[in-house]
mmCIF file of the N, C-alpha and C atoms, coordinates in Angstrom:
data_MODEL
# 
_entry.id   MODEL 
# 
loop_
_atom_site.group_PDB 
_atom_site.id 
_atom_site.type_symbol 
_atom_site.label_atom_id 
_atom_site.label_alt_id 
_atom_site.label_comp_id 
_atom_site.label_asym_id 
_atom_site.label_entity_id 
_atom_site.label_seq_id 
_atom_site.pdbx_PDB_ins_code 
_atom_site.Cartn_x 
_atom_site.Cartn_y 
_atom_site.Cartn_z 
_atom_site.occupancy 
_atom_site.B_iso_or_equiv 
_atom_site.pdbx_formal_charge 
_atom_site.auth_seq_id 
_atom_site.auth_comp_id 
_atom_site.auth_asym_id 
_atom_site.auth_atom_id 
_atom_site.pdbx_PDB_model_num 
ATOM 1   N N  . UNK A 1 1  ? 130.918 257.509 301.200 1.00 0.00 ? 1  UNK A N  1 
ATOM 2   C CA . UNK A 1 1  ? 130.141 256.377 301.652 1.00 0.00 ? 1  UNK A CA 1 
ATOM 3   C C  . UNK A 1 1  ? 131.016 255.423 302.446 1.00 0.00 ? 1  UNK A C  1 
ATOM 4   N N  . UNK A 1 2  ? 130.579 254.889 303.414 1.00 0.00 ? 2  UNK A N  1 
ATOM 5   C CA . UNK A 1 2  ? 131.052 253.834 304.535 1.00 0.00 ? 2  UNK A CA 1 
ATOM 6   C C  . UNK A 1 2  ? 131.163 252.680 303.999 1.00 0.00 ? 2  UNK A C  1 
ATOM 7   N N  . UNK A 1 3  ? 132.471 251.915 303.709 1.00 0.00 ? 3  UNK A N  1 
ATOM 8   C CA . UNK A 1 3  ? 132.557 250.762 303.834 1.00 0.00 ? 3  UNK A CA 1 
ATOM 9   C C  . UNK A 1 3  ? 131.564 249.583 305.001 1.00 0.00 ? 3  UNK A C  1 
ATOM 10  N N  . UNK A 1 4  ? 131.060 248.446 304.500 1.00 0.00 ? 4  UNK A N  1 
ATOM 11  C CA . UNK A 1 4  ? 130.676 247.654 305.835 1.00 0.00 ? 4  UNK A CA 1 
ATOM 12  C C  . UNK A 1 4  ? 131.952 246.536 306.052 1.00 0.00 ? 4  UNK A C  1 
ATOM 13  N N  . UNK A 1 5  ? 132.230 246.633 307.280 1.00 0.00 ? 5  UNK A N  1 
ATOM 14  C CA . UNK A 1 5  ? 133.108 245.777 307.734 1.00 0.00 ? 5  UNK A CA 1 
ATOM 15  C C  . UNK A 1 5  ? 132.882 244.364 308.354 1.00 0.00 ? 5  UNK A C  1 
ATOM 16  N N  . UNK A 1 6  ? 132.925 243.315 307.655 1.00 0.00 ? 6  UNK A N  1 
ATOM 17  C CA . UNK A 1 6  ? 132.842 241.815 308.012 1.00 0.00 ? 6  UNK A CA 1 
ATOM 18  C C  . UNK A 1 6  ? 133.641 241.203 308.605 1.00 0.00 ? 6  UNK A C  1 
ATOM 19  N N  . UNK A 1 7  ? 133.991 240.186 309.343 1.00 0.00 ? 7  UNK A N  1 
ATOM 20  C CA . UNK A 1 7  ? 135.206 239.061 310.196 1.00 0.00 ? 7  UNK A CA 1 
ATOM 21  C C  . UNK A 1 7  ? 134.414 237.906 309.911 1.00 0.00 ? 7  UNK A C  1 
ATOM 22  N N  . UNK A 1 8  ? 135.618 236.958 309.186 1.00 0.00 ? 8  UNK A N  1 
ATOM 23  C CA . UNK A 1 8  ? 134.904 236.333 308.698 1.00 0.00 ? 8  UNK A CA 1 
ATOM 24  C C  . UNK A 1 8  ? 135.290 235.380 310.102 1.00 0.00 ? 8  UNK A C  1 
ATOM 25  N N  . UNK A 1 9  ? 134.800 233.793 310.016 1.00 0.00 ? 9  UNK A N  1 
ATOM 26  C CA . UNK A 1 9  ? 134.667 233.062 310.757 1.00 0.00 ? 9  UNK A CA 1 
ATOM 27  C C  . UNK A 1 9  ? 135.819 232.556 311.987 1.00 0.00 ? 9  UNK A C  1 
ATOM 28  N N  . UNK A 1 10 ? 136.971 232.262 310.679 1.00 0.00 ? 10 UNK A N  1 
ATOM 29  C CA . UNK A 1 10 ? 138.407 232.421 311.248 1.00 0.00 ? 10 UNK A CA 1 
ATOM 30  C C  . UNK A 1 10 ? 138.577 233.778 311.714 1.00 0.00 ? 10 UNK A C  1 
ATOM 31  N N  . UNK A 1 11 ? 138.375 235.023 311.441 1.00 0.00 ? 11 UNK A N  1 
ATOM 32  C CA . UNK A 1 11 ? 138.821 236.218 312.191 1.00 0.00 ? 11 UNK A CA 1 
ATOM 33  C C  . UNK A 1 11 ? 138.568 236.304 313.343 1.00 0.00 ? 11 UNK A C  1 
ATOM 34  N N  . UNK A 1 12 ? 137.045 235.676 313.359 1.00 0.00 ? 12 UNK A N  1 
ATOM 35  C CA . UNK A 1 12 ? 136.608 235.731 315.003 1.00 0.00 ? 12 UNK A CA 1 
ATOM 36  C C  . UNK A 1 12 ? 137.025 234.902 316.134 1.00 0.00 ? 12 UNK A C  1 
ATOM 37  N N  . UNK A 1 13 ? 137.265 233.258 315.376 1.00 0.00 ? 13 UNK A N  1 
ATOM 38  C CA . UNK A 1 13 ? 138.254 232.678 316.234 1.00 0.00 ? 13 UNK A CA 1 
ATOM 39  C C  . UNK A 1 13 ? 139.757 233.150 316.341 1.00 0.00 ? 13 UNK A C  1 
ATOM 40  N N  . UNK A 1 14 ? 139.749 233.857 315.806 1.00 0.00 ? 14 UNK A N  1 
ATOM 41  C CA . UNK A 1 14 ? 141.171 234.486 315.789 1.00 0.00 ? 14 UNK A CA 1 
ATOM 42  C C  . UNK A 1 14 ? 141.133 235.481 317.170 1.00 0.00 ? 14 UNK A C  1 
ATOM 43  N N  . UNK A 1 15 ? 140.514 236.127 316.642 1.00 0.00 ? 15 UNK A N  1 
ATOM 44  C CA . UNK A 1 15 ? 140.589 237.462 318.121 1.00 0.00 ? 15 UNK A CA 1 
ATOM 45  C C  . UNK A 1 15 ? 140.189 237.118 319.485 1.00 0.00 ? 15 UNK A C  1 
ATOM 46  N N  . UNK A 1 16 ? 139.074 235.911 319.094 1.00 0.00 ? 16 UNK A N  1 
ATOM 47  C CA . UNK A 1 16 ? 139.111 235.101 320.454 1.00 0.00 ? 16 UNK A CA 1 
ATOM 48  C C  . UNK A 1 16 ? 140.311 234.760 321.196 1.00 0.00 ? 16 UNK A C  1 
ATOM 49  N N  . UNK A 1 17 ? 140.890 234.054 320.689 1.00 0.00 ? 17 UNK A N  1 
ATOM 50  C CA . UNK A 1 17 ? 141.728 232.925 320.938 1.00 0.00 ? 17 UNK A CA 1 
ATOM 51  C C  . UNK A 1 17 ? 143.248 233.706 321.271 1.00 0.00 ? 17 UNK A C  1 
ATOM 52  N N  . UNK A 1 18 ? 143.264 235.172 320.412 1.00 0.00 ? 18 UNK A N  1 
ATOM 53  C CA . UNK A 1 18 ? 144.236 235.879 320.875 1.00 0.00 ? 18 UNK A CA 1 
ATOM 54  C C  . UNK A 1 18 ? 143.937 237.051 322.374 1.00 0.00 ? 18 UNK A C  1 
ATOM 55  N N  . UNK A 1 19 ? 142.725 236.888 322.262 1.00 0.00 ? 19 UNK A N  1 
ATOM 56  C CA . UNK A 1 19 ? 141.927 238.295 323.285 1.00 0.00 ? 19 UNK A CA 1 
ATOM 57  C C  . UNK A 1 19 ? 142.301 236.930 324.754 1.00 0.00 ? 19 UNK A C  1 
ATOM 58  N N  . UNK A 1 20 ? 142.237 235.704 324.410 1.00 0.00 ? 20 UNK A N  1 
ATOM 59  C CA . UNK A 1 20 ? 141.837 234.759 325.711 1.00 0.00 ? 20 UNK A CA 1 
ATOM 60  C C  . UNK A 1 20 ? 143.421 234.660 326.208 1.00 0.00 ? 20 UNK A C  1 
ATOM 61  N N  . UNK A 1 21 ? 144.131 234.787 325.484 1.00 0.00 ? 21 UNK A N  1 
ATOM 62  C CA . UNK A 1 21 ? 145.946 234.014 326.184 1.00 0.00 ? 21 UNK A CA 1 
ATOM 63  C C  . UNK A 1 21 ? 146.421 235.259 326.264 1.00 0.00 ? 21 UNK A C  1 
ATOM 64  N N  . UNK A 1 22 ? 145.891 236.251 325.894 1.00 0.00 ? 22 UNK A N  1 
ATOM 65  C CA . UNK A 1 22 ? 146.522 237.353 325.882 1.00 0.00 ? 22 UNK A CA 1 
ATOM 66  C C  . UNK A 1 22 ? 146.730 237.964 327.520 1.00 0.00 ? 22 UNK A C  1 
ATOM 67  N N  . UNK A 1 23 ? 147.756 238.811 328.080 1.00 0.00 ? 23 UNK A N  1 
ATOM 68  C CA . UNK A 1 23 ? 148.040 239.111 329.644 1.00 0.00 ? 23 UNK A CA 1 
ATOM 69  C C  . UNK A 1 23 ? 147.486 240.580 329.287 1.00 0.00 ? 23 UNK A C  1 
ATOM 70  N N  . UNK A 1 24 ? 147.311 241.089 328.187 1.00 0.00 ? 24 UNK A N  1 
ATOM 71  C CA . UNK A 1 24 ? 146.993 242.611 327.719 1.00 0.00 ? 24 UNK A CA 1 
ATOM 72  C C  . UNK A 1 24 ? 145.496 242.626 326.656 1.00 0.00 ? 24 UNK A C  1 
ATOM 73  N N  . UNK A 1 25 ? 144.151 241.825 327.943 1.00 0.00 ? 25 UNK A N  1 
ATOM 74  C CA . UNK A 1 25 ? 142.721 241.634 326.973 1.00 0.00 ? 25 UNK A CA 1 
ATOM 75  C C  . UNK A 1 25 ? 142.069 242.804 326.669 1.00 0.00 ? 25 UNK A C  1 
ATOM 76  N N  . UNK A 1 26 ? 142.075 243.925 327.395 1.00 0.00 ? 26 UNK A N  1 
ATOM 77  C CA . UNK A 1 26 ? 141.795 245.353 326.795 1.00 0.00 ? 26 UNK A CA 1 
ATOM 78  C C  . UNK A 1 26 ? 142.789 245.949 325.263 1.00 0.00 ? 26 UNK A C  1 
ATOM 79  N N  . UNK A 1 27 ? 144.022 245.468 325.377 1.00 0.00 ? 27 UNK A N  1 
ATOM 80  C CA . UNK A 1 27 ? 144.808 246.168 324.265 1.00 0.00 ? 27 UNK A CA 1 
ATOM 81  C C  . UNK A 1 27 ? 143.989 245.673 323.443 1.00 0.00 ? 27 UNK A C  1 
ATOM 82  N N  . UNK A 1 28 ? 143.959 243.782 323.097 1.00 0.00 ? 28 UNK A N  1 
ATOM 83  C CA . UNK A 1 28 ? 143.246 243.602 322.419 1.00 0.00 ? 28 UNK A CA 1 
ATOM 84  C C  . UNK A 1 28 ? 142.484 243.625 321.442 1.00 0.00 ? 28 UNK A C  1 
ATOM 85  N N  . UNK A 1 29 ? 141.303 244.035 322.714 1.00 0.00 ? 29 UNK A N  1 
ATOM 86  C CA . UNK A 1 29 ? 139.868 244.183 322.410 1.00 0.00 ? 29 UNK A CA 1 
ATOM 87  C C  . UNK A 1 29 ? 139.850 245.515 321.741 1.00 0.00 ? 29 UNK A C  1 
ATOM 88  N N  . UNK A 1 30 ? 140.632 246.272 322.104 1.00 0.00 ? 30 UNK A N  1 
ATOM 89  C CA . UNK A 1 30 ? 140.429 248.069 321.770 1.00 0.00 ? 30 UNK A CA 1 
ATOM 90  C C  . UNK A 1 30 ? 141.834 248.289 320.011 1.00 0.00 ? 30 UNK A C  1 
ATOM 91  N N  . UNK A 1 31 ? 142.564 247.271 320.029 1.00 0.00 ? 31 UNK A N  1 
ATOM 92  C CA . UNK A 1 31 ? 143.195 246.880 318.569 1.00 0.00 ? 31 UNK A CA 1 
ATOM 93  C C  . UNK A 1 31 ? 142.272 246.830 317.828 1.00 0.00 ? 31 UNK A C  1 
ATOM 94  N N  . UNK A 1 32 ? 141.199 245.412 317.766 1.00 0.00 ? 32 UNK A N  1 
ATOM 95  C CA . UNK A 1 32 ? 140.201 244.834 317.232 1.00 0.00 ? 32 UNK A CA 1 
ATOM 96  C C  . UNK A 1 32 ? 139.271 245.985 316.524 1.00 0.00 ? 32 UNK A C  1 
ATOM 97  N N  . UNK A 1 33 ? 138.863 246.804 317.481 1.00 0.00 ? 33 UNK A N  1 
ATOM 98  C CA . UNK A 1 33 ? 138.266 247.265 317.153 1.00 0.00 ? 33 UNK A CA 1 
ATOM 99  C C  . UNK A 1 33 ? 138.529 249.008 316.732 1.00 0.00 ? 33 UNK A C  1 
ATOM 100 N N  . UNK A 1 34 ? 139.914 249.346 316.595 1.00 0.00 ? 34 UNK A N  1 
ATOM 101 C CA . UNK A 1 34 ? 140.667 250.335 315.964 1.00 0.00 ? 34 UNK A CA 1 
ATOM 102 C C  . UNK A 1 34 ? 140.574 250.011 314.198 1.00 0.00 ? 34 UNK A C  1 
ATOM 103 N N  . UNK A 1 35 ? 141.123 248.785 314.354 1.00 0.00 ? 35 UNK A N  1 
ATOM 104 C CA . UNK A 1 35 ? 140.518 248.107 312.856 1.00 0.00 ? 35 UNK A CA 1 
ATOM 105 C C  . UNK A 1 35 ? 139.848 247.814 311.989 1.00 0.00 ? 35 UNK A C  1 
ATOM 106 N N  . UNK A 1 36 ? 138.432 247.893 312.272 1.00 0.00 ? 36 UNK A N  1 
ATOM 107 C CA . UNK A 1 36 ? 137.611 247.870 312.117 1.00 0.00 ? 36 UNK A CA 1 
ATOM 108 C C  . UNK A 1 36 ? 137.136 249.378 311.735 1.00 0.00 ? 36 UNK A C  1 
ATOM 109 N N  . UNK A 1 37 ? 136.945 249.962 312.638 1.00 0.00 ? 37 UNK A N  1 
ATOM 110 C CA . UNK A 1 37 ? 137.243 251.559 312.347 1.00 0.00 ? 37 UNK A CA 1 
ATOM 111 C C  . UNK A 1 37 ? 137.404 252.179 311.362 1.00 0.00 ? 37 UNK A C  1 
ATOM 112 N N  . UNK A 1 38 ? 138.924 252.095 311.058 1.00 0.00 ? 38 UNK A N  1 
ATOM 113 C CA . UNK A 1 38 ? 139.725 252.547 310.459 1.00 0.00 ? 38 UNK A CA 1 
ATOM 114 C C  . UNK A 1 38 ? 139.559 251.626 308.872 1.00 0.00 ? 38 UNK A C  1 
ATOM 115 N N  . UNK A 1 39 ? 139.081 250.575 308.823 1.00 0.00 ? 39 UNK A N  1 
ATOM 116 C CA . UNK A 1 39 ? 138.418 250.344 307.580 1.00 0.00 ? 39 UNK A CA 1 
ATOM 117 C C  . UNK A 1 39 ? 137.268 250.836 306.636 1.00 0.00 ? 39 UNK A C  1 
ATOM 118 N N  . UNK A 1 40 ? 136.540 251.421 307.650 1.00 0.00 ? 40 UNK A N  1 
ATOM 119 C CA . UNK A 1 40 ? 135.096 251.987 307.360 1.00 0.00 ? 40 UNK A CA 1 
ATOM 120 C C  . UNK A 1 40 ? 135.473 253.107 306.111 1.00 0.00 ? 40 UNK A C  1 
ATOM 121 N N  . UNK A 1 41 ? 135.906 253.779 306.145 1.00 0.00 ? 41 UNK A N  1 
ATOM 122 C CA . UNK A 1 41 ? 135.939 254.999 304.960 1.00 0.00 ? 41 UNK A CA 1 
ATOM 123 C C  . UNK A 1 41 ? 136.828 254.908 303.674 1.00 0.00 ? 41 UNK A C  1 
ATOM 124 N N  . UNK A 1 42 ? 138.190 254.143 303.978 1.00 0.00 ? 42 UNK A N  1 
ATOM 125 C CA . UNK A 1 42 ? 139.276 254.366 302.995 1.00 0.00 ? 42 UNK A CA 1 
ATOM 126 C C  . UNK A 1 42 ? 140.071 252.767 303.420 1.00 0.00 ? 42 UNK A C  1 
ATOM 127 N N  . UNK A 1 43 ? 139.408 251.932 303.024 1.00 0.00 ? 43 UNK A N  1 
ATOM 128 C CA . UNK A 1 43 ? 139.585 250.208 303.214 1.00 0.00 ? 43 UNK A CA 1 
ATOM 129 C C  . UNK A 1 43 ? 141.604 250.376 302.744 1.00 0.00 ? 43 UNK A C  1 
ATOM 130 N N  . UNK A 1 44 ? 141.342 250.947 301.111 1.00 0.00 ? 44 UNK A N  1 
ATOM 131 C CA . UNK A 1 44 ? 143.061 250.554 300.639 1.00 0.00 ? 44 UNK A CA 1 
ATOM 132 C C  . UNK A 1 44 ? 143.738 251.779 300.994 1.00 0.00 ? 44 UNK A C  1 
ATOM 133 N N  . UNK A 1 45 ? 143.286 252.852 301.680 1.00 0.00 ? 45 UNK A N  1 
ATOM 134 C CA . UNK A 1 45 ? 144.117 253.830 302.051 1.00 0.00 ? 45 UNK A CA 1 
ATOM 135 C C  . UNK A 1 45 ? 144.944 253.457 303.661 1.00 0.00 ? 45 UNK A C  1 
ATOM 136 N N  . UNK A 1 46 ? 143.993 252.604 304.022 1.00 0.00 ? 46 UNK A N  1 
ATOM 137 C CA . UNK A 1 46 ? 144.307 252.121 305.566 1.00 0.00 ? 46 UNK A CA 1 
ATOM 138 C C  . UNK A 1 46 ? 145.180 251.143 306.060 1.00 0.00 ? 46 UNK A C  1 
ATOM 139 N N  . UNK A 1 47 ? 145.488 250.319 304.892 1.00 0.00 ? 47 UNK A N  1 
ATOM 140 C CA . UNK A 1 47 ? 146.200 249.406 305.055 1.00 0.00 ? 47 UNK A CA 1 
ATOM 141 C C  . UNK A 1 47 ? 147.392 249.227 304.141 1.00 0.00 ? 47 UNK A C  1 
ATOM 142 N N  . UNK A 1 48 ? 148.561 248.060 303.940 1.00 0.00 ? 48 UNK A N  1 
ATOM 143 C CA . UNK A 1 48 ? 148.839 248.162 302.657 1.00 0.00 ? 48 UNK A CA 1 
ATOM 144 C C  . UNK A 1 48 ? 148.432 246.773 302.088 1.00 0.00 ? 48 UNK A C  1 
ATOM 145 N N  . UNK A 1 49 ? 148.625 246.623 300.766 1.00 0.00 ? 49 UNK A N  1 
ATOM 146 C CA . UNK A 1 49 ? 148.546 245.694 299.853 1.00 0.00 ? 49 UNK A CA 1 
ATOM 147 C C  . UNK A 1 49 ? 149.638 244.720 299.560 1.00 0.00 ? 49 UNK A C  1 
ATOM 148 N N  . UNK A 1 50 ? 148.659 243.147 299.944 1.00 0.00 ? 50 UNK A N  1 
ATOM 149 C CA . UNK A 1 50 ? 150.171 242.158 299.312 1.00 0.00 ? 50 UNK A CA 1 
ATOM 150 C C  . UNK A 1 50 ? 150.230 241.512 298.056 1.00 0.00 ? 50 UNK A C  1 
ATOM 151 N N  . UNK A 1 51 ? 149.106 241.404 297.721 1.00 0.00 ? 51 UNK A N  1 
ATOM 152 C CA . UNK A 1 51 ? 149.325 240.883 296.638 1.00 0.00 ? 51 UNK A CA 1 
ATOM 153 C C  . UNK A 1 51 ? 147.653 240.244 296.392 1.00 0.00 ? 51 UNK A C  1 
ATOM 154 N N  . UNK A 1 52 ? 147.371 239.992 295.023 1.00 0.00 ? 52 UNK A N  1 
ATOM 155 C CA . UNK A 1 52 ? 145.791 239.692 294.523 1.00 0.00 ? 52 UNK A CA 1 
ATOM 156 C C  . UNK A 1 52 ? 144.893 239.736 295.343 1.00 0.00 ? 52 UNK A C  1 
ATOM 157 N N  . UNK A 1 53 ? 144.584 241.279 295.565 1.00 0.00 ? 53 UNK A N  1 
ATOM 158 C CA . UNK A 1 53 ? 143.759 242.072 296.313 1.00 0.00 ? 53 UNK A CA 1 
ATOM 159 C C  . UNK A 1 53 ? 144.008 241.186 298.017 1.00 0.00 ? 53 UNK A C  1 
ATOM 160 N N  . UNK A 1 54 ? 144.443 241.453 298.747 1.00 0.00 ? 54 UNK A N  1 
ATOM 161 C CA . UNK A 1 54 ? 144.989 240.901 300.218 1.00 0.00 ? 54 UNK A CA 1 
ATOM 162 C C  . UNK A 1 54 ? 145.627 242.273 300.725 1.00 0.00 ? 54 UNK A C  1 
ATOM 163 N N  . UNK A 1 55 ? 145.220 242.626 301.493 1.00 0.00 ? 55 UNK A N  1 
ATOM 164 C CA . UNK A 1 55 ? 145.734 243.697 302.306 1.00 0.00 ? 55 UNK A CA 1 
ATOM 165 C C  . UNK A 1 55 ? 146.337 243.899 303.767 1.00 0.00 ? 55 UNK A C  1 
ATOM 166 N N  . UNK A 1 56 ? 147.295 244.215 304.290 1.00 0.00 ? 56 UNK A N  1 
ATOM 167 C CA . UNK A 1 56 ? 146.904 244.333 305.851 1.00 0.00 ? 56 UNK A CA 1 
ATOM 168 C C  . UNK A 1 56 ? 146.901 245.532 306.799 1.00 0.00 ? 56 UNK A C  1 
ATOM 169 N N  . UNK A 1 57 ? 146.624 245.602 307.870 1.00 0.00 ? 57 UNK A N  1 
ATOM 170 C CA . UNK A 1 57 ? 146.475 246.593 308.791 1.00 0.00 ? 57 UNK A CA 1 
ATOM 171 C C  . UNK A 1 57 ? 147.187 246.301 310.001 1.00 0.00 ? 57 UNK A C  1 
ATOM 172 N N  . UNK A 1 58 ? 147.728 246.822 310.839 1.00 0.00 ? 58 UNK A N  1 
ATOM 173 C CA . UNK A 1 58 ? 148.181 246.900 311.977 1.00 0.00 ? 58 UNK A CA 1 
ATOM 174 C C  . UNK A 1 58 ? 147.639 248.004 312.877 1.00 0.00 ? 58 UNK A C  1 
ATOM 175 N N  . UNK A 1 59 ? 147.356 247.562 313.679 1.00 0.00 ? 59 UNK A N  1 
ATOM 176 C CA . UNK A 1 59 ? 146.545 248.139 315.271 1.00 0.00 ? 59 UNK A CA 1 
ATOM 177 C C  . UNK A 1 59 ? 147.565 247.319 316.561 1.00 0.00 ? 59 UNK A C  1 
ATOM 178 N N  . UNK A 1 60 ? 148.573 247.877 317.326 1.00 0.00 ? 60 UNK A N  1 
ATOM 179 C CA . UNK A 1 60 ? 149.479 247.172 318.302 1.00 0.00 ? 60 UNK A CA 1 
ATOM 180 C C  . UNK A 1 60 ? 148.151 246.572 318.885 1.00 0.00 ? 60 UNK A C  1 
ATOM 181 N N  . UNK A 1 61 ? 148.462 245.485 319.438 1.00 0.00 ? 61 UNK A N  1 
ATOM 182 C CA . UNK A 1 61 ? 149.430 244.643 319.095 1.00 0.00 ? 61 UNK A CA 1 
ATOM 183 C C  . UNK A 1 61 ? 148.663 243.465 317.582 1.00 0.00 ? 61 UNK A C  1 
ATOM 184 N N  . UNK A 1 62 ? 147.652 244.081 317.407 1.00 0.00 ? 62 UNK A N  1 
ATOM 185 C CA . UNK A 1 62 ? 147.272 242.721 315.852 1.00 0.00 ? 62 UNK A CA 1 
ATOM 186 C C  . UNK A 1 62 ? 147.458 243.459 314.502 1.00 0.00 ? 62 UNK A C  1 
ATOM 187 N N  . UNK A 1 63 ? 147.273 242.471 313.757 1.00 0.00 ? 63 UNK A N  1 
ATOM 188 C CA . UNK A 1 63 ? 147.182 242.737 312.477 1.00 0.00 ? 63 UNK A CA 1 
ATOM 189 C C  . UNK A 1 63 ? 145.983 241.960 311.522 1.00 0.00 ? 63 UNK A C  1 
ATOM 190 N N  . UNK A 1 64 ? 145.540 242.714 310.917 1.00 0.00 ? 64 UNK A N  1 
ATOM 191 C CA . UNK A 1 64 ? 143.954 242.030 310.463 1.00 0.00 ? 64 UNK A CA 1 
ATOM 192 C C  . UNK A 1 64 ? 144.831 241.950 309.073 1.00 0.00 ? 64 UNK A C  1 
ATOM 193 N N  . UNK A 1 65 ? 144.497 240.813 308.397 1.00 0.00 ? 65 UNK A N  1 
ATOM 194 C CA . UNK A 1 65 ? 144.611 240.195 306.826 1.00 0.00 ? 65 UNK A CA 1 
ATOM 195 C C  . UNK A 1 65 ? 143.103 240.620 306.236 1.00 0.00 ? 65 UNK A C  1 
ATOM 196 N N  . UNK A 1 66 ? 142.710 241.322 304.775 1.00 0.00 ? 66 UNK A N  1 
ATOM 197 C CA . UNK A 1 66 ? 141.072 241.635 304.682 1.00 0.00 ? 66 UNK A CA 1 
ATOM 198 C C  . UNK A 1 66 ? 141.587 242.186 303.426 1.00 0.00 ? 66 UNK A C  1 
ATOM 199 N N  . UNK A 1 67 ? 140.226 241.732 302.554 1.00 0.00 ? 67 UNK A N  1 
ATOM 200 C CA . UNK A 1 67 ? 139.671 241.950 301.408 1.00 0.00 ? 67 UNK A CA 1 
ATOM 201 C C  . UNK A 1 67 ? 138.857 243.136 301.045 1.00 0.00 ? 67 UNK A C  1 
ATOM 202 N N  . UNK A 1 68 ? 138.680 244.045 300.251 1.00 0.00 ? 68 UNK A N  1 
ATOM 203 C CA . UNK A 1 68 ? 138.149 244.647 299.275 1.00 0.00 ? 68 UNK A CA 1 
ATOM 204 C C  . UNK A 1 68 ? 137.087 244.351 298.547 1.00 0.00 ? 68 UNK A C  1 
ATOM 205 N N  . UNK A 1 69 ? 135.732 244.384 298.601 1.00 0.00 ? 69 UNK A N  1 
ATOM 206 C CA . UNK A 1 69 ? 134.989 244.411 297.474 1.00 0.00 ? 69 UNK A CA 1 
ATOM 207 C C  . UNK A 1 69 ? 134.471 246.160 297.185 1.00 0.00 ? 69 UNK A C  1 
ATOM 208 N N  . UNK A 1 70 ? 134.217 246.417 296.600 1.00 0.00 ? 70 UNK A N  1 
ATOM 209 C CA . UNK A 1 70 ? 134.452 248.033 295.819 1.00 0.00 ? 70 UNK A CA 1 
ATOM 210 C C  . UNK A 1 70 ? 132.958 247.969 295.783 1.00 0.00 ? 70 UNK A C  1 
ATOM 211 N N  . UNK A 1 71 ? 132.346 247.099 294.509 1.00 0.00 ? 71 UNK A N  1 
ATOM 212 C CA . UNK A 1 71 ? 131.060 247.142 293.836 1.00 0.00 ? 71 UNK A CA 1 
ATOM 213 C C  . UNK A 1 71 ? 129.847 246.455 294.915 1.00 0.00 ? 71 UNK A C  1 
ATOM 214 N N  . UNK A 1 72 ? 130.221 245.888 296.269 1.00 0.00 ? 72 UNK A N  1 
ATOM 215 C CA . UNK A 1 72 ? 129.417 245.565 297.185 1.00 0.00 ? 72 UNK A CA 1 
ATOM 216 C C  . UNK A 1 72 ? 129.859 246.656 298.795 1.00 0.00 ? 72 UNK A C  1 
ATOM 217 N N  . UNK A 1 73 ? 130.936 247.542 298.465 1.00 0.00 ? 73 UNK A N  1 
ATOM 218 C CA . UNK A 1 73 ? 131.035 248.384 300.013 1.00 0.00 ? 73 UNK A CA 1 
ATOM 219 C C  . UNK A 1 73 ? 130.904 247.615 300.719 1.00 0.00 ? 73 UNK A C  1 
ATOM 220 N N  . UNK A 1 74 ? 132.040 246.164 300.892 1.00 0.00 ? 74 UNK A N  1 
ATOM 221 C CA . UNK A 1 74 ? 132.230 245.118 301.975 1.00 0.00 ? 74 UNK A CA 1 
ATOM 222 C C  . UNK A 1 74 ? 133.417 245.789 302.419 1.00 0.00 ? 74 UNK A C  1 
ATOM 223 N N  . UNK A 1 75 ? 134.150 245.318 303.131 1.00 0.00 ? 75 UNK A N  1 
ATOM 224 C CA . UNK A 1 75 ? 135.721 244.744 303.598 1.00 0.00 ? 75 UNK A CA 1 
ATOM 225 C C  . UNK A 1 75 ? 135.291 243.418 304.740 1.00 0.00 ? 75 UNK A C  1 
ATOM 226 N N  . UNK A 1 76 ? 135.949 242.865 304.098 1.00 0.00 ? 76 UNK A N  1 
ATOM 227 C CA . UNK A 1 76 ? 136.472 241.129 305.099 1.00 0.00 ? 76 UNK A CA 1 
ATOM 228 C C  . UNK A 1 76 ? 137.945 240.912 305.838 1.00 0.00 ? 76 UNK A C  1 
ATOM 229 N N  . UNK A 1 77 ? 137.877 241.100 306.928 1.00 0.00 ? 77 UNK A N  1 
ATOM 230 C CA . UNK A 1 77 ? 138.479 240.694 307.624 1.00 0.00 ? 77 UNK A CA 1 
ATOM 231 C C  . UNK A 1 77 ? 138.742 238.991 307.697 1.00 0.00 ? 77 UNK A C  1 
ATOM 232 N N  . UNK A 1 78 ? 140.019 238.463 307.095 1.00 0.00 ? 78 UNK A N  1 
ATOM 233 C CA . UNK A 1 78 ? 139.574 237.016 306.986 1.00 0.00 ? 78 UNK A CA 1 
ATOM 234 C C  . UNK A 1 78 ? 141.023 236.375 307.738 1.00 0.00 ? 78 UNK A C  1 
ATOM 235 N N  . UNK A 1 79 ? 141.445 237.220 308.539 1.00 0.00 ? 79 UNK A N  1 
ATOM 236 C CA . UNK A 1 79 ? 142.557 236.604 309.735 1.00 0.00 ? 79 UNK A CA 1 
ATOM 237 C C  . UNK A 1 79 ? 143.408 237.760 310.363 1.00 0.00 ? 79 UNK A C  1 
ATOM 238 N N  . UNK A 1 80 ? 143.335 237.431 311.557 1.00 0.00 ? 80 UNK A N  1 
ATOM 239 C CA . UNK A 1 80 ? 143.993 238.360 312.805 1.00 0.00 ? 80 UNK A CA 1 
ATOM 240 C C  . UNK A 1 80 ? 145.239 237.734 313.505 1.00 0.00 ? 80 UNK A C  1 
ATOM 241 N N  . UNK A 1 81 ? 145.938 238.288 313.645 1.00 0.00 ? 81 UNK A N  1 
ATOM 242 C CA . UNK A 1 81 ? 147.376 237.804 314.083 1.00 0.00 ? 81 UNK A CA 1 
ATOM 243 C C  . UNK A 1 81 ? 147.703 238.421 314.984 1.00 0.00 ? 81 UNK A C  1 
ATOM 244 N N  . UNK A 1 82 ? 148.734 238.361 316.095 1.00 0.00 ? 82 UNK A N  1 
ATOM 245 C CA . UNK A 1 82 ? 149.558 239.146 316.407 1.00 0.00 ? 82 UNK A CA 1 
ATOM 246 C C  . UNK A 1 82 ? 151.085 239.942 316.235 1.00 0.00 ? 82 UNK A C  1 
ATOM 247 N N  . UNK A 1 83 ? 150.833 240.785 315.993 1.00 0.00 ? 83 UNK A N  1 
ATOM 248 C CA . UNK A 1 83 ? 152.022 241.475 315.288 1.00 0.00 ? 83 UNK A CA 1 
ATOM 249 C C  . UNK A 1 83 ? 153.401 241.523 315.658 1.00 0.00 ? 83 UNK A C  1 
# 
């Protein structure tokens, strides 16, 4: 079964704000959404773990920060960085 993948409010100003200053807006956009992806089936296989359930992922050039819920088949994306 498929994880559903969420961004939460800050994620989205996040990828904005990195997709807009960015000189590389396709890498981006096509990171963003590698991540997303790659969350869908195996959320804690995809990323690693930092600590009280917080995970991260890397897609060059970002890195998504995102949560786990198991008993609702969420993942939250709740901050994007650049790596």
């Amino acid at each position: 079964m498929k994880y559903e993948v969420v961004l939460s409010l800050e994620a989205v100003e996040d990828v904005l704000r990195i997709t807009i200053t960015s000189q590389a807006k396709a890498e981006v956009v096509k990171a963003a959404k590698q991540i997303q992806e790659a969350l869908c089936d195996d959320p804690a296989g995809a990323g690693e773990h930092l600590s009280e359930g917080l995970y991260f992922i890397d897609r060059e050039p970002l890195r998504g920060f995102y949560t786990i819920d198991k008993d609702e088949m969420t993942v939250e994306i709740v901050q994007v960085k650049l790596v």
